[in-house]
Every structure is written in C-alpha cells, then in structure tokens.
RODO-2510 file (C-alpha; in nm, 4 decimals, decimal comma):
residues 483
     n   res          X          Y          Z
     1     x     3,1675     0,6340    -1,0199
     2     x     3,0237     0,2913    -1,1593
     3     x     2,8214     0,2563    -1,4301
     4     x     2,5739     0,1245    -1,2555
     5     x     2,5325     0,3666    -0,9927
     6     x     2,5088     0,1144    -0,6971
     7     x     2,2797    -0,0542    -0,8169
     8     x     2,3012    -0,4326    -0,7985
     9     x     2,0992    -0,6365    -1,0269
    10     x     2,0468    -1,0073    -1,0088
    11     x     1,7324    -1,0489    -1,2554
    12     x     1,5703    -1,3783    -1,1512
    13     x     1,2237    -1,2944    -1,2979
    14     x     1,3801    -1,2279    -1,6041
    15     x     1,4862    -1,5963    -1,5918
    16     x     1,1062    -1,7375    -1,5572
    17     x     0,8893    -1,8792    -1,8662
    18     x     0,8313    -1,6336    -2,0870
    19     x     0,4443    -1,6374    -2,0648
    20     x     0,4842    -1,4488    -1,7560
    21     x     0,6372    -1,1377    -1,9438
    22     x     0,7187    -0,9582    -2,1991
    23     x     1,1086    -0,8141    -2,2699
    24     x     1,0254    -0,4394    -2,2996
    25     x     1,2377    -0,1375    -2,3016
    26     x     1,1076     0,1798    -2,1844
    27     x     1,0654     0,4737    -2,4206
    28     x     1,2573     0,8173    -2,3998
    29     x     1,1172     1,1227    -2,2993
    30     x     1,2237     1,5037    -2,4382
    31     x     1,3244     1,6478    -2,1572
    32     x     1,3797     1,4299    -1,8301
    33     x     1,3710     1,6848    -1,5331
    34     x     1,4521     1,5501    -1,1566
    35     x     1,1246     1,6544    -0,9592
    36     x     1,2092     1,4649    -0,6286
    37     x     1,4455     1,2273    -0,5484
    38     x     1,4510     1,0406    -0,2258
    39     x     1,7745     1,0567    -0,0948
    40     x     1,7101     0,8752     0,2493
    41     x     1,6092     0,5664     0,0638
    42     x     1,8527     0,5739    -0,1912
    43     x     2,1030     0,6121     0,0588
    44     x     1,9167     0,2546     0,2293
    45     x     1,9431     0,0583    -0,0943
    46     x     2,3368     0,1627    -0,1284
    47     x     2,3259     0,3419    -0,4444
    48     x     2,5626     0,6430    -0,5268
    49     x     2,2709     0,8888    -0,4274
    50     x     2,5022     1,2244    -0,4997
    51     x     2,5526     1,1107    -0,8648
    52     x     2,2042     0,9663    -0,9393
    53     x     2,0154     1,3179    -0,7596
    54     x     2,1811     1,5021    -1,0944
    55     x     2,0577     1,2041    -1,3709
    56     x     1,6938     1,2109    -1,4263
    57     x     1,7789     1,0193    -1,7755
    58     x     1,8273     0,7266    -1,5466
    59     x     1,5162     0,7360    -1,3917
    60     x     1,3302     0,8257    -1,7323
    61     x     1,4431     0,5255    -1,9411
    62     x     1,6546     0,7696    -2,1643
    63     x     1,9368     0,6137    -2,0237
    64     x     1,9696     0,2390    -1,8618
    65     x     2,1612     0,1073    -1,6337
    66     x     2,3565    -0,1741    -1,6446
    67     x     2,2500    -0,5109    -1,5600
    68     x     1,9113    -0,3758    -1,6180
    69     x     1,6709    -0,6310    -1,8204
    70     x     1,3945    -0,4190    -1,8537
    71     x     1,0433    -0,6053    -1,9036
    72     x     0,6601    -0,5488    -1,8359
    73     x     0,5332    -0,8119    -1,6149
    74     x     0,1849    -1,0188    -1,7628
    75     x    -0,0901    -1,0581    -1,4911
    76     x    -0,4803    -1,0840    -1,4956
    77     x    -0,7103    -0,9447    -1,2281
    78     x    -1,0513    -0,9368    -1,1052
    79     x    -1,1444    -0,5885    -1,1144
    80     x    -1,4797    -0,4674    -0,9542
    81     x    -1,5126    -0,8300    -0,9140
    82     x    -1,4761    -0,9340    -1,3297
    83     x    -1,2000    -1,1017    -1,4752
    84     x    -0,9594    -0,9451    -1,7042
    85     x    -0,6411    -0,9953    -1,8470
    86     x    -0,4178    -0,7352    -1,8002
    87     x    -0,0616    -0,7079    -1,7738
    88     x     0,1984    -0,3368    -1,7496
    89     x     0,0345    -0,1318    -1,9569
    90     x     0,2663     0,1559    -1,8344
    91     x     0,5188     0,0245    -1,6183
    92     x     0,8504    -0,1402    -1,7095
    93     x     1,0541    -0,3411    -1,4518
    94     x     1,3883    -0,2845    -1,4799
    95     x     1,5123    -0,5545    -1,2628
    96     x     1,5868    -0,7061    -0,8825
    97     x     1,8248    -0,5065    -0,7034
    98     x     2,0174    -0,6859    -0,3929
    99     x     2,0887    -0,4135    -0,1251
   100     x     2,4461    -0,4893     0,0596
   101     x     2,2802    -0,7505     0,2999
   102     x     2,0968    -0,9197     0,0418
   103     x     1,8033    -0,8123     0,0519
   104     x     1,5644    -0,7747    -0,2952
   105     x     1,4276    -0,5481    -0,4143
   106     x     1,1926    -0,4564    -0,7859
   107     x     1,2653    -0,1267    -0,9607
   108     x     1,0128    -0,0225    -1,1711
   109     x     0,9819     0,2742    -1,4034
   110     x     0,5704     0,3921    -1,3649
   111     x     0,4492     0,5679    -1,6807
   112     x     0,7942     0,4848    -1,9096
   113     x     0,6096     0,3888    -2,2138
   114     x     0,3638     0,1978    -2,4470
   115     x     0,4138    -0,2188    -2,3638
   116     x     0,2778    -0,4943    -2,5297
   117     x     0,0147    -0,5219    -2,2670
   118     x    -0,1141    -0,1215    -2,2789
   119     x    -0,4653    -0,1879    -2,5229
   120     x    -0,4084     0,1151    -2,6925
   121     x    -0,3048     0,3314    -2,3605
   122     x    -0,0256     0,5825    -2,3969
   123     x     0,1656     0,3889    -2,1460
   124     x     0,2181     0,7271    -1,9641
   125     x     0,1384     0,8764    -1,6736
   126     x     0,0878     1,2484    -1,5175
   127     x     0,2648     1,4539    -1,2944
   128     x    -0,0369     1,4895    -1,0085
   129     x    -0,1003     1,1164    -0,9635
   130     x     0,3010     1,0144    -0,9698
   131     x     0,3789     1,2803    -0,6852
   132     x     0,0400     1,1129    -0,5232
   133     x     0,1990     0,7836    -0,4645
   134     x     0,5524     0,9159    -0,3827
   135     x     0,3627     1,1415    -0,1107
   136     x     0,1429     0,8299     0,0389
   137     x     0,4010     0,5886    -0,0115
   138     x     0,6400     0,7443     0,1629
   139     x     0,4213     0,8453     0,4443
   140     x     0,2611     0,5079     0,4832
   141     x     0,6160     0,3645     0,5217
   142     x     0,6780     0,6116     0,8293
   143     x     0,3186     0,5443     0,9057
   144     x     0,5078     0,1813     0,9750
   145     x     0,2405     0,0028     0,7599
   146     x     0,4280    -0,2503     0,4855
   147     x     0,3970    -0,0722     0,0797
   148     x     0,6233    -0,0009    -0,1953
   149     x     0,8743     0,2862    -0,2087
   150     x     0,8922     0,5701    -0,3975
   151     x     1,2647     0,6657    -0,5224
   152     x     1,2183     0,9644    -0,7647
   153     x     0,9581     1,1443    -0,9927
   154     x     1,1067     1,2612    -1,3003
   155     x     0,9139     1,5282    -1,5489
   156     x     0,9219     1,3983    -1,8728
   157     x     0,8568     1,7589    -2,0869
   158     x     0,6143     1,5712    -2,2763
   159     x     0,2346     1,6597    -2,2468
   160     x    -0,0192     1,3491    -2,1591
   161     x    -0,3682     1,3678    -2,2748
   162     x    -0,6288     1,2608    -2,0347
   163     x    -0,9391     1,4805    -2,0225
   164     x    -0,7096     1,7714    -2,0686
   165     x    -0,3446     1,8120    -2,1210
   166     x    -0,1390     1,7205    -1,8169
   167     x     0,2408     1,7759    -1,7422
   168     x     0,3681     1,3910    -1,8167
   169     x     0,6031     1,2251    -1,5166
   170     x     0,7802     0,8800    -1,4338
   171     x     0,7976     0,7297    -1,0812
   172     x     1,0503     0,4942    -0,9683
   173     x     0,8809     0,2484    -0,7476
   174     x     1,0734     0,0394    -0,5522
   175     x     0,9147    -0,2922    -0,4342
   176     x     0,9876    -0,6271    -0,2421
   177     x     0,8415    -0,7500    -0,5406
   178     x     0,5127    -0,6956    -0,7926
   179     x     0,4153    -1,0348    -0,7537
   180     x     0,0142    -1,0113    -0,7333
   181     x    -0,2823    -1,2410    -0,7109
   182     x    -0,3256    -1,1255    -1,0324
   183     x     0,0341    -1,3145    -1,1785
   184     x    -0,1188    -1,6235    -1,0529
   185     x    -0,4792    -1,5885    -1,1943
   186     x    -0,2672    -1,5586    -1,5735
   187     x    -0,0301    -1,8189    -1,5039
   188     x    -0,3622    -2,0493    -1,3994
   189     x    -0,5056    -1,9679    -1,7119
   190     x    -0,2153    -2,1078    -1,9394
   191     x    -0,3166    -2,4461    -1,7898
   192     x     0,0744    -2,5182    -1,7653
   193     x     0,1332    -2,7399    -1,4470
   194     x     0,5423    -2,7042    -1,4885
   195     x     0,4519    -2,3158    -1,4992
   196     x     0,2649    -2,2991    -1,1934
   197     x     0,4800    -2,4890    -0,9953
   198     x     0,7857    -2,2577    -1,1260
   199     x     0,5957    -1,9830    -1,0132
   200     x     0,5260    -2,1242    -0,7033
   201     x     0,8547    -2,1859    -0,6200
   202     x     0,9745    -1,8499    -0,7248
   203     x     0,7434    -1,6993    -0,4909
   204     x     0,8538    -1,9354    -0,1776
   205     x     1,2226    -1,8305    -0,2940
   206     x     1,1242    -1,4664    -0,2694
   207     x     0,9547    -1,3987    -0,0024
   208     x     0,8784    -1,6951     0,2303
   209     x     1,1664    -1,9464     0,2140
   210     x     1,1283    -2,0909     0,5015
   211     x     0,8714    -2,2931     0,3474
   212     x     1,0433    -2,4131     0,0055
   213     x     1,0986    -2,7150     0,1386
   214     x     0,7269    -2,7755     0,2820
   215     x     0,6058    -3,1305     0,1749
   216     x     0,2421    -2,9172     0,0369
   217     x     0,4486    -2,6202    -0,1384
   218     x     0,1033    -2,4662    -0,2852
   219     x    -0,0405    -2,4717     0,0360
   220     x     0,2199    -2,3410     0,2293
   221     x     0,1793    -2,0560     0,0094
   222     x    -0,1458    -1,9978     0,0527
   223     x    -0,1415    -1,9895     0,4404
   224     x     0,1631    -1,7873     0,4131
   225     x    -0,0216    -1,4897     0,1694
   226     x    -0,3097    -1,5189     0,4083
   227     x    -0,1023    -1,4137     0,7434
   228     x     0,0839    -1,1672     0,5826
   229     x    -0,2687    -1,0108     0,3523
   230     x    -0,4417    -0,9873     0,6963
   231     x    -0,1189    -0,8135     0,9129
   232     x    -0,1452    -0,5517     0,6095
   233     x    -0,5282    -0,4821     0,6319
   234     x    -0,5067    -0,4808     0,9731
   235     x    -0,2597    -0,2052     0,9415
   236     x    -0,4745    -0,0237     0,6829
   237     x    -0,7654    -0,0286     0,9543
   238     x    -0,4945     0,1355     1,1915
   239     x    -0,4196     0,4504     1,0281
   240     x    -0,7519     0,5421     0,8634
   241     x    -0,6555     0,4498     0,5089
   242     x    -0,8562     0,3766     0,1874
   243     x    -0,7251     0,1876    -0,1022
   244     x    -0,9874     0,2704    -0,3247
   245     x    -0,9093     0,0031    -0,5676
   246     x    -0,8581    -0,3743    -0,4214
   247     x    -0,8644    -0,5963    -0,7754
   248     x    -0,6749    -0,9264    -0,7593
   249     x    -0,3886    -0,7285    -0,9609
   250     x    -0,3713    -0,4865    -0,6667
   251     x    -0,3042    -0,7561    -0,3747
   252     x     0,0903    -0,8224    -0,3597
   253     x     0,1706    -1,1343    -0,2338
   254     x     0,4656    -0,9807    -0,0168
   255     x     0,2057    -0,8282     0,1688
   256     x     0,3062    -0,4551     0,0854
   257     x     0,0521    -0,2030    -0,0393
   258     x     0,0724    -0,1291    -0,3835
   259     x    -0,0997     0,0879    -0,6669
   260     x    -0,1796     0,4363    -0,4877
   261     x    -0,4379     0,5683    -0,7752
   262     x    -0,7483     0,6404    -0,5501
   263     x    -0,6643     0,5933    -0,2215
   264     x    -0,7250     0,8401     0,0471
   265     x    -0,7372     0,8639     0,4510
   266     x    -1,0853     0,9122     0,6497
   267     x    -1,0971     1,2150     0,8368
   268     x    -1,4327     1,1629     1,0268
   269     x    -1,5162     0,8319     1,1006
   270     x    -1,7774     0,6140     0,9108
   271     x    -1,7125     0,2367     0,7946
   272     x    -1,8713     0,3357     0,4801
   273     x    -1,6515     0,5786     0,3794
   274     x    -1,5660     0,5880     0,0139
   275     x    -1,3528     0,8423    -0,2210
   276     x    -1,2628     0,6443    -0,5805
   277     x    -1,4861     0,7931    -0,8232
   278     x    -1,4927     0,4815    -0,9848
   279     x    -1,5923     0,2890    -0,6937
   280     x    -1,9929     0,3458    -0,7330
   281     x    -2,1152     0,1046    -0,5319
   282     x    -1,8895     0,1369    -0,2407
   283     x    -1,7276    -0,2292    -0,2758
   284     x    -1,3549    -0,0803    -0,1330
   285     x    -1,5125     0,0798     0,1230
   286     x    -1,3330     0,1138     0,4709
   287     x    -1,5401    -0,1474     0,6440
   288     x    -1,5702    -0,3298     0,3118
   289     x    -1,2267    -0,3754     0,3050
   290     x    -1,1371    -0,6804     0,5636
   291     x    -1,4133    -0,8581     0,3777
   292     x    -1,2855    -0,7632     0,0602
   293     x    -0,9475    -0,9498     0,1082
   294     x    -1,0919    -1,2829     0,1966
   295     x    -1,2949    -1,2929    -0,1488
   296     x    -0,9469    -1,1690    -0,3261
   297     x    -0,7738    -1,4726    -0,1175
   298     x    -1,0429    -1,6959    -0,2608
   299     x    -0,9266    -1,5920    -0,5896
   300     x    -0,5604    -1,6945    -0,5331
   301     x    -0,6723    -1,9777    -0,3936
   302     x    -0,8655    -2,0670    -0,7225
   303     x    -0,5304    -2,0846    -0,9131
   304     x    -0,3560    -2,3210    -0,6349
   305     x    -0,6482    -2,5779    -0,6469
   306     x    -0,4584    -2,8664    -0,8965
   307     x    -0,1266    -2,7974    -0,7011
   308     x    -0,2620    -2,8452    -0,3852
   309     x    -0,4666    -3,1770    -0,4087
   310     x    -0,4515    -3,4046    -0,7618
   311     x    -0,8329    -3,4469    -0,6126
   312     x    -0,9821    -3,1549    -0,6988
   313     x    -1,3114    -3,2234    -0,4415
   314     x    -1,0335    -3,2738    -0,1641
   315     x    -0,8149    -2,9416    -0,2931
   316     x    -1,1489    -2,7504    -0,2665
   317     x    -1,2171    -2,8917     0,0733
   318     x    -0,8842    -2,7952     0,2057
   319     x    -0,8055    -2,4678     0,0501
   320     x    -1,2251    -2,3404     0,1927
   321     x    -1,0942    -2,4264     0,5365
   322     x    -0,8168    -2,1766     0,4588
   323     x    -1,0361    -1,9094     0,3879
   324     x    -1,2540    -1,9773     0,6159
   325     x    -0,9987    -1,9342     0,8914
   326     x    -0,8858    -1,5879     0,7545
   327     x    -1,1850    -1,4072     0,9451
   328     x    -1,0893    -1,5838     1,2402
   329     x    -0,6861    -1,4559     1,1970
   330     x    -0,7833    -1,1392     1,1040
   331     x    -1,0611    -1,0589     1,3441
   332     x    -0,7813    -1,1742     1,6244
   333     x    -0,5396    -0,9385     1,4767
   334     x    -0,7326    -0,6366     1,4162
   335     x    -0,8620    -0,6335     1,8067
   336     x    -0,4912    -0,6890     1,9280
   337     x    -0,4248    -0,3978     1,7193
   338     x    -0,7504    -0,1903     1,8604
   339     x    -0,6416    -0,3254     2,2135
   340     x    -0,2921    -0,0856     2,1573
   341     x    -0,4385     0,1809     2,0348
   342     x    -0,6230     0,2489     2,3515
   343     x    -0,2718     0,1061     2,5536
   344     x    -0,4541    -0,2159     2,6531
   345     x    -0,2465    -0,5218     2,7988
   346     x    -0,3586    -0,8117     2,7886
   347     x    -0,7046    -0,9524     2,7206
   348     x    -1,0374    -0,8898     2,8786
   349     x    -1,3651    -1,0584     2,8011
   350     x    -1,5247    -0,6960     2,7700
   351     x    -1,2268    -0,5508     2,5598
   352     x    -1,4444    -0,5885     2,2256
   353     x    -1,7662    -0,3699     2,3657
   354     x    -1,5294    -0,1209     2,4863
   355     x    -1,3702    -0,0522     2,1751
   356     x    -1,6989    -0,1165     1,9296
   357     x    -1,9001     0,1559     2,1926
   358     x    -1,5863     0,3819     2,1244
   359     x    -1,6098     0,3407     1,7184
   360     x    -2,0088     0,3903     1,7525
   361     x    -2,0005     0,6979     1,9532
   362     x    -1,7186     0,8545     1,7110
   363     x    -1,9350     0,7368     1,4051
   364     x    -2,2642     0,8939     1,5867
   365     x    -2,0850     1,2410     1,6148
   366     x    -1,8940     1,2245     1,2999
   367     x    -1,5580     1,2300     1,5617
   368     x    -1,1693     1,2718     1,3320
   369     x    -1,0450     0,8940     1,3497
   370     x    -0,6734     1,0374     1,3849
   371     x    -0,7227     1,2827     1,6876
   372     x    -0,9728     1,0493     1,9155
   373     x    -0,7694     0,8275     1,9229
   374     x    -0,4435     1,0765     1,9870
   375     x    -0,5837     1,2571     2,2249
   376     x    -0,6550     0,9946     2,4079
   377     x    -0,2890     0,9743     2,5097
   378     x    -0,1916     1,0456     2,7925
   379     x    -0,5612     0,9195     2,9649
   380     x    -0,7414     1,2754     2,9900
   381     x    -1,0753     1,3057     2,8897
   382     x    -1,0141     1,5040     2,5566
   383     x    -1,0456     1,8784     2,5384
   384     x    -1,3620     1,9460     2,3115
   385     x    -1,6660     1,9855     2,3094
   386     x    -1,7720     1,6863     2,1581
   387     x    -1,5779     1,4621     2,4351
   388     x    -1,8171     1,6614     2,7119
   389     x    -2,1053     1,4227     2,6446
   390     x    -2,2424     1,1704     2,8912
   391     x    -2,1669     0,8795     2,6307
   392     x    -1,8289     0,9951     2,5647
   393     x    -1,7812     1,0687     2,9508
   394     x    -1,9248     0,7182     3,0484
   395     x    -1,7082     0,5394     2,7908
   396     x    -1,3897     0,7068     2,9173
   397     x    -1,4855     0,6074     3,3266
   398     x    -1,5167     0,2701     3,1963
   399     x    -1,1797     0,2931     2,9967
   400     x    -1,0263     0,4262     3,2744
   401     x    -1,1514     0,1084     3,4621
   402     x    -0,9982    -0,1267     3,2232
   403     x    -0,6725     0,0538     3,2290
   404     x    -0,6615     0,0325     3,6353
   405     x    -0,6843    -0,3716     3,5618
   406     x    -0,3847    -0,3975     3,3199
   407     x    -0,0694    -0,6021     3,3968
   408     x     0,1696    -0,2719     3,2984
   409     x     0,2142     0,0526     3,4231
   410     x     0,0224     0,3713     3,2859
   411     x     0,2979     0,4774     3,1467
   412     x     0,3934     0,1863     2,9283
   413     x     0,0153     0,2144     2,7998
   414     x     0,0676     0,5994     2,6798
   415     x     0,3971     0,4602     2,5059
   416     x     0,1979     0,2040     2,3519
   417     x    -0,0595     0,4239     2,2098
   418     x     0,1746     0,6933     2,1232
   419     x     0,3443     0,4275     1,9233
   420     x     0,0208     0,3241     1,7766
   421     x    -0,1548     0,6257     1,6858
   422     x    -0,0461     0,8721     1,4901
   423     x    -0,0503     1,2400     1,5081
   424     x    -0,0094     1,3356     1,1038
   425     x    -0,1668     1,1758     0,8289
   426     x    -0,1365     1,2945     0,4740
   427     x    -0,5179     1,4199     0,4914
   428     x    -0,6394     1,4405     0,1560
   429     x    -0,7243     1,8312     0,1370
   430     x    -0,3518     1,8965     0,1922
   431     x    -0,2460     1,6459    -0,0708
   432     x    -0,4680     1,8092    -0,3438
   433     x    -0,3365     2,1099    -0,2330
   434     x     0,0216     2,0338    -0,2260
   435     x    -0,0417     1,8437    -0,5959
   436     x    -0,2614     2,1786    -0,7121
   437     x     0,0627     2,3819    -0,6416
   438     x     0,2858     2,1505    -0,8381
   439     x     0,1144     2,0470    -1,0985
   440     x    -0,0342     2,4266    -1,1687
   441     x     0,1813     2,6687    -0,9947
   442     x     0,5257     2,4753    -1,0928
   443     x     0,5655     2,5313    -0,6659
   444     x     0,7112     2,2083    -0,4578
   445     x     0,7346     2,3827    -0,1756
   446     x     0,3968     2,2624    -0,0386
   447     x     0,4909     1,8872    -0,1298
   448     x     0,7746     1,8815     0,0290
   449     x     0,7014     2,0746     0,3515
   450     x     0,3984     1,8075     0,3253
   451     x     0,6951     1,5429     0,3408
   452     x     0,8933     1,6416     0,5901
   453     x     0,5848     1,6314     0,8460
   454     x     0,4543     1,2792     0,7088
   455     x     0,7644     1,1796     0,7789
   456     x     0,7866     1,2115     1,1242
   457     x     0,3947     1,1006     1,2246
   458     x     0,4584     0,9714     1,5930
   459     x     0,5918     1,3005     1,7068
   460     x     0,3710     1,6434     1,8194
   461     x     0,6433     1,9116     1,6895
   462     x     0,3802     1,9168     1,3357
   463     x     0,2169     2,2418     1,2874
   464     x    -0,1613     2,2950     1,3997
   465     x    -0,2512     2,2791     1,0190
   466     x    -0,1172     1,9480     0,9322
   467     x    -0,3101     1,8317     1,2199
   468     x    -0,6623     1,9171     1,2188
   469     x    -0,9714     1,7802     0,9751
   470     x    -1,0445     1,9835     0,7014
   471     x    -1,3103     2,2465     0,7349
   472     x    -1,6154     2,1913     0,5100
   473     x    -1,5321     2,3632     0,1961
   474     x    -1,1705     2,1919     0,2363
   475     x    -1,3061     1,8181     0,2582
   476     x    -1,2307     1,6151    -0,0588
   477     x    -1,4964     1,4056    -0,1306
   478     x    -1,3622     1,2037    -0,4270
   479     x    -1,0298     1,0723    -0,5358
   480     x    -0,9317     0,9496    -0,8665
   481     x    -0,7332     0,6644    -1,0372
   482     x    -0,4935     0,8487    -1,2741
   483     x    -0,4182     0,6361    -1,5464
***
C-alpha cells in the first residue's frame, strides 16, 4: 500500500496566477467517522478502495495525501441576479487526479474548514445536506445526466451551528473540474489581460482541446460552454429536476451539474414549479430554467468581450449573436430529446403540438412527470383513471398515428423510450425521509436502500414505493440550501 492510496495528482491549477486562489489547508476534525464511501467509483478512478473504505482521516483533512496541494479556489457570481465576490468559503481542493487513461479529475473536500474566502462562515457543513448531494449526485449520474461525483461522507464528531445544532460532515466531491462562470467573472475583474488569457487557455486545455489551437481562442470558448450548458439543461428538463440555485458560480463550464443545496425533482407536472426556500420569486423555476442559462451565458460572455475583439462595439456584436443562437440550439435539442421520450424517429412538422398538447394535458390534471411518460412504454393507453379522458384518449390515437409513420420498428421506439425515461427518481419525500433517519435516528439503512434503487433507474425490478408520487401529507414543498 502507497502512500497515496491510488491517487494520482498532477496539480495544474495549483500552477495558475495566484489571484485565482488561495493555498489553504483543510482543518481537522475530532472524530472522523466513514458514513458512506462509494466503492464503485473509487474502484473507476483506480484508487486502493479496500484501504481508503477504513481511513475517514483521509477524507476529513486530518490526514493528506500525498501530492495533494490543497487550496480554495477564488470566484465571483451573480446570485439572484447581483454580483458578488465570493470564492470557497467551505471547500478545499485538494488537487487534479489523472485516472489510469488520463483522464482528470478535481477532488474536493466540502465543509473541511474556515478559508480565506468564508466572511465569517464556519467553513463547515452538516450531515443532512452532505448525504443530499451524495444521494442526487449519484443518482443523477445513473440518471445519465453529466454532474459531479460523490466519493465519501465522513462525520466529523464536531457539532455545526445553524439554526440548531447539527451533526457536522465532509463530502468528497469529485469533479471534471470546478471551473465556473463565476472564475471568469473574478478573473475579469482583476483587469489582467495576461490573466485572462491564462485562464482561457487553461480551460481549452481542460476540457475542450480540440480548440486550443483556434485562431479566436475566447470565442471558441464561448461557443464551446454554450453547446455543452444547453446538452446539460436539456438533460435537466429530461428527468424532472430542479436546481434551485443557478448563480454564475453554480454553472460549470465542463457542463456537469454542480452545487446540490436546494435542488429537488417535480413530481406533478407544472413549469412553475419551485422548492428553494430562498428562491421567492420563482427565478430557478423549472420552465425558468432554459431561460435562465442564456442570461448566465451572457454573463460569461461579459468577461470574454476584450479577448474576443480589441473593438469592443465589434466583440459585443459578435459575442450577442452567440447568445442569441443559444435559444435556437437549445430549443433544437430539447425537442430531439422530447421526440425520444415518446420513441419518435425522425422529424415531423406536427411533432411540437403533439408533445406541447401532451405537457398541457399533464399540467391541466396535475399528471406525475416520471410515470406519464413511463407508462407510456410499451404504446398502451395507461392504466388510470386519469388517462380515461377524451383529451388524454385523443392525444394517444394521434400518437399512435405518428408512431405508425416512423422510419423504425415499434420496438426500437419502446427501447428508445425505455432508455429515455426513467422509472425511479430520488423523489424528494423519500430523500427527507432517508436524511430524517440518518441525521436523527443514526439509521442508514433508508439511504442506502434509497441508493441501491437510484442506481438502477431504467429498470422495473424497484419496489411500488420508490415508484409512486407522494401522497399529500408526504409532498415536500420546500427544499433548502444548507450552508
């Protein structure tokens, strides 16, 4: 056994100008106790997983590992649409891992401490909200939508105060990187061209190098964080999920979902559907939330403007067309995705009315996004109630029509759907639930049975009661940020 436990570290942020961070170590706990570890992806990123399962110290900050350079990252971000510097107020990056085919990868310590970017936070975090992202992280990823990882929640012993006293935690969040809109909006507003274009180029390096050698490197960029932003929303829009919280710090320019404080899946259907208590005026609402990333594109595109044209009439000119064409490349993408979720092929002028008279009649009668569109499979009229109407009944003739005129066999449309919708999402009554027995019960049973069904969403072996809406005095109807 290594000392470094598999892990690989090649620390190229550490290696940027030091305005972008701050060389931080994290701060030991009194009593480090492994809550869950995640094996499976442990086992993915190479790392000795039978030797780190027994070390919470490593995943505390009690111990480091070496070829660690631990550091909190400096960002700004626009949040509820103002402008504020921020920076890791509780999180500590420990470094860039490489994975045995190269591949790299941030791990980050979540709640390991007071940095010089906390404003008089504890830099800590709590037990419920770290096995909250660990749960939706982990199902998103077998959900097949792009996000962070979650590789362990470790109990600290230590008490954190919030409006009561709360058993204290660290998550290990593994990342393709924490590169935000957010790192650009600070680095723009040191007024440092040499910075910018470092940062630039660090960012092509990372995640898009196919374009490090594009005669318009800024630009490239931009186009580049646009395509992959609206794959990931469209994704969102797939599964029924809420962010809750979409500031500029929030938006990862790898095009993974990150930060899973309020966040929360829509059981009954509604574009205005909102959980973050903190979200008042419903601005990360589900329908908001297309919308949402073109004005948080604008923003990055703010901070590109002198590296993209020395005329800064012409850079404005150019980089507006870009964002202008995002509702065009998103609204393609979302109905290519709505098109296989009802095992369309092809395209067909009426294909947009079919599937907007769907999402009205399942808004009308308050119908589960998740089961519509799963029992659907298969091409039965659905066995409810609800699905006996005339407008239900008329829709499904005429979806029966358009399936008679695609270019595949049945067949490969029910694979298509099955493939596209799934049958488990981590509903939000069974979170609290599972995170109420944790957090108050000291019982993980709940969380992890809660696991092992996220993890397999595509298949219909879950039990009846990971499947079906909550009933009324289940239903969640806020979700909360945690820090």
């Amino acid at each position: 056994m290594s000392a470094t436990f598999g892990f690989r570290f090649d620390n190229r942020y550490a290696q940027l100008p030091k305005p972008l961070f701050s060389l931080c170590p994290p701060q030991p706990v009194s009593q480090p106790e492994m809550v869950l570890f995640n094996a499976a992806l442990a086992e993915q990123m190479g790392l000795e997983t039978d030797a780190l399962r027994t070390r919470p110290d490593l995943f505390s900050g009690n111990t480091l590992i070496a070829g660690s350079e631990p550091l909190a990252q400096a960002y700004a971000g626009h949040q509820f649409g103002n402008l504020t510097m921020l920076g890791d107020g509780r999180a500590i990056l420990l470094g860039e891992h490489l994975d045995a085919t190269g591949n790299r990868m941030d791990v980050q310590l979540k709640g390991a401490g007071r940095t010089p970017f906390s404003r008089g936070g504890d830099g800590r975090a709590a037990l419920g909200p770290m096995l909250r992202e660990y749960l939706i992280s982990e199902s998103m990823h077998a959900l097949g939508v792009p996000t962070s990882r979650s590789l362990a929640v470790v109990g600290s012993g230590d008490p954190v105060y919030r409006e009561e006293a709360l058993p204290g935690a660290i998550l290990t969040r593994i990342a393709a990187s924490h590169l935000r809109v957010g790192t650009f909006q600070y680095a723009a507003a040191q007024q440092d061209a040499a910075l910018m274009d470092t940062l630039i180029q660090y960012t092509l390096a990372r995640h898009y190098p196919d374009q490090q050698n594009s005669d318009n490197p800024a630009l490239a960029l931009l186009d580049a964080v646009i395509e992959r932003q609206a794959s990931l929303i469209v994704q969102w829009m797939r599964v029924g999920f809420i962010h809750g919280v979409m500031n500029t710090d929030n938006v990862t320019l790898s095009g993974e979902t990150i930060d899973y404080g309020p966040c929360a899946f829509m059981d009954a259907y509604d574009p205005d559907t909102v959980f973050s208590s903190i979200d008042h005026q419903g601005r990360y609402a589900y329908g908001n939330q297309p919308t949402i990333t073109q004005w948080n594109l604008g923003r990055f595109a703010e901070t590109l403007l002198t590296r993209i044209n020395d005329n800064v009439d012409k850079a404005i000119e150019i980089a507006t067309d870009r964002i202008k064409g995002y509702s065009t490349l998103y609204d393609q993408k979302w109905l290519a995705m709505m098109r296989r979720k009802l095992g369309l092929f092809g395209e067909d002028v009426m294909d947009a009315t079919l599937i907007q008279d769907l999402l009205d009649w399942m808004q009308a009668n308050r119908a589960d996004f998740t089961n519509t569109f799963h029992a659907l499979i298969g091409g039965e009229v659905p066995d409810s109630d609800l699905c006996q109407q005339p407008a239900f009944l008329d829709w499904h003739t005429r979806w029966q029509a358009r399936l008679a005129r695609n270019s595949k066999p049945r067949e490969s449309s029910w694979c298509l759907m099955r493939n596209s919708n799934p049958a488990v999402i981590p509903r939000n009554h069974l979170v609290e639930q599972a995170l109420t027995a944790a957090t108050e019960q000291h019982d993980l049973a709940p969380a992890k049975a809660l696991l092992a069904v996220l993890g397999q969403p595509y298949g219909d072996d879950a039990p009846e009661q990971y499947r079906r809406p909550p009933e009324p005095q289940e239903r969640v109807c806020q979700t909360f940020c945690g820090t």
